[in-house]
C-alpha positions in Angstrom: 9.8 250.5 15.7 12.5 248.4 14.7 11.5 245.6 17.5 7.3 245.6 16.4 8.2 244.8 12.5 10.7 242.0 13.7 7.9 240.7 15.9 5.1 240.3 13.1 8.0 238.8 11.1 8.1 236.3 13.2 4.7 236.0 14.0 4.0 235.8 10.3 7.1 233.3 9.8 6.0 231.0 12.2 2.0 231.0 10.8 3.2 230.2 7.5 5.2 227.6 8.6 3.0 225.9 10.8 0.6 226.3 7.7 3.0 224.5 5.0 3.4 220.9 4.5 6.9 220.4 5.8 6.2 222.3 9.1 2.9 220.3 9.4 4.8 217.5 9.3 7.5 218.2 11.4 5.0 219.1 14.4 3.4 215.7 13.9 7.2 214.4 14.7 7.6 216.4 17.4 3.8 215.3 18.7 5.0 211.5 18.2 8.6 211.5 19.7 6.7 213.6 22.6 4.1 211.1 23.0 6.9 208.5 22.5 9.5 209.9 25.1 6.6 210.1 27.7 5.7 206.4 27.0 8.8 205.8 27.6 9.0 207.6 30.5 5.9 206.2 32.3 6.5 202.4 31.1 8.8 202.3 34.3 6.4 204.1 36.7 3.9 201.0 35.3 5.9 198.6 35.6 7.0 199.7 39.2 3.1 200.3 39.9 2.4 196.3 38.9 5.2 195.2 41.0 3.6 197.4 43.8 0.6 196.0 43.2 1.5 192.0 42.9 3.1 192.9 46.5 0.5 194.3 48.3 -1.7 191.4 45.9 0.7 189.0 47.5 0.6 190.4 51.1 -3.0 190.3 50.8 -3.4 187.3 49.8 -0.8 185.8 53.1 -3.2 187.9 55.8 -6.3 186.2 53.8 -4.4 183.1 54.6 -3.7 182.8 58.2 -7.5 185.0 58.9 -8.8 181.5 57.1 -6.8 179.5 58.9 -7.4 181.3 62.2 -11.4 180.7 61.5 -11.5 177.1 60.1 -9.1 176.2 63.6 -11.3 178.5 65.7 -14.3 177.1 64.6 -13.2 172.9 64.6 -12.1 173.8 68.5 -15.7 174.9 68.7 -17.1 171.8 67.4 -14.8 169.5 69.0 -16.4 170.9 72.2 -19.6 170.4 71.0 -18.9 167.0 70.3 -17.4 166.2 73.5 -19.7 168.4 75.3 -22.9 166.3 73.5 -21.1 163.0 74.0 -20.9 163.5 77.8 -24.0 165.5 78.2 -25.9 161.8 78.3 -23.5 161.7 81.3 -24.3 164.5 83.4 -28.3 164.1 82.4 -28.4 160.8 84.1 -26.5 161.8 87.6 -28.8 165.3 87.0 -31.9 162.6 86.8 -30.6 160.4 89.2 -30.1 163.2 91.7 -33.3 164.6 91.5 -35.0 161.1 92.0 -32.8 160.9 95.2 -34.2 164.4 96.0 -37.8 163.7 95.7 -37.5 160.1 97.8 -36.3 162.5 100.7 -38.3 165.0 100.6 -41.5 162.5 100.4 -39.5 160.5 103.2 -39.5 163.7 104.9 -42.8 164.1 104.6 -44.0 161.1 105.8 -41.8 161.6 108.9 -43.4 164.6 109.7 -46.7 163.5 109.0 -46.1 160.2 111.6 -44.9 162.6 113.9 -48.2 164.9 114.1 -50.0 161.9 114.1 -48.3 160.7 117.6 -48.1 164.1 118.8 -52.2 164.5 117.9 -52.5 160.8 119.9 -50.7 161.7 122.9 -52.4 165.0 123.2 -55.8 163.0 122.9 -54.7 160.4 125.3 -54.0 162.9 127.6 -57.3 165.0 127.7 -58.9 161.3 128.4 -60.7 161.0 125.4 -63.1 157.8 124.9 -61.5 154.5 124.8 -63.5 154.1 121.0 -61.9 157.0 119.9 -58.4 156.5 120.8 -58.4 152.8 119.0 -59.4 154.9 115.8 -57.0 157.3 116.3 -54.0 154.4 116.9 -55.3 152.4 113.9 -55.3 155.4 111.7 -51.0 156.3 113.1 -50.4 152.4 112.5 -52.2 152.7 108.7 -49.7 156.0 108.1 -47.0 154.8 109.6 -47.2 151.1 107.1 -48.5 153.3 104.2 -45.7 156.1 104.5 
């Protein structure tokens, strides 16, 4: 019994204290050198947080860096070739041209050739079955026309 009056002693102790002016005040102290001391106490944690952060800033910023560099180099290399690539396209354009016409002037020479060559063929074979003497100077005059045409 002794123990429960000693308990609302206190209880009652500490109410009326925490209700007077002096303890109201001395909370408030102990609220502002808390609030101080964990200030304090977290300033450093900051601080080490900014530096942190100014080197992963700065790190950052160095990969930014050489990814520009890498691009702007990456892309001049690509219009360099273009450059050179457009400067000597006029090049290749004219042998591409050039071959073609070459190509073409066979293949019509080849043409002509073969055509010639039917024609005598056709003549002989005519000549052969004994075919009227009219008939064959047509035939020769139309081989000699190909053959100055072609």
């Amino acid at each position: 019994m002794v123990g429960a009056a000693a308990r609302i002693q206190r209880g009652w102790r500490a109410y009326k204290e925490r209700m007077s002016a002096a303890g109201r005040l001395r909370r408030q102290h102990k609220a502002a050198s808390m609030i101080q001391r964990n200030f304090r106490a977290t300033r450093w944690v900051r601080l080490m947080n900014q530096l942190v952060g100014t080197r992963t800033t700065r790190k950052a910023t160095m990969i930014q860096r050489y990814m520009r560099g890498y691009k702007s180099r990456k892309d001049t290399v690509e219009l360099l070739k273009d450059v050179h690539l457009s400067r000597h396209l006029v090049f290749f354009d004219k042998l591409k041209q050039d071959l073609l016409t070459d190509c073409q002037i066979k293949i019509r020479w080849a043409w002509k050739l073969h055509k010639r060559r039917k024609a005598i063929k056709k003549a002989k074979k005519d000549k052969k079955k004994g075919k009227g003497k009219k008939k064959r100077r047509n035939e020769k005059v139309e081989a000699i026309a190909t053959m100055l045409i072609g």
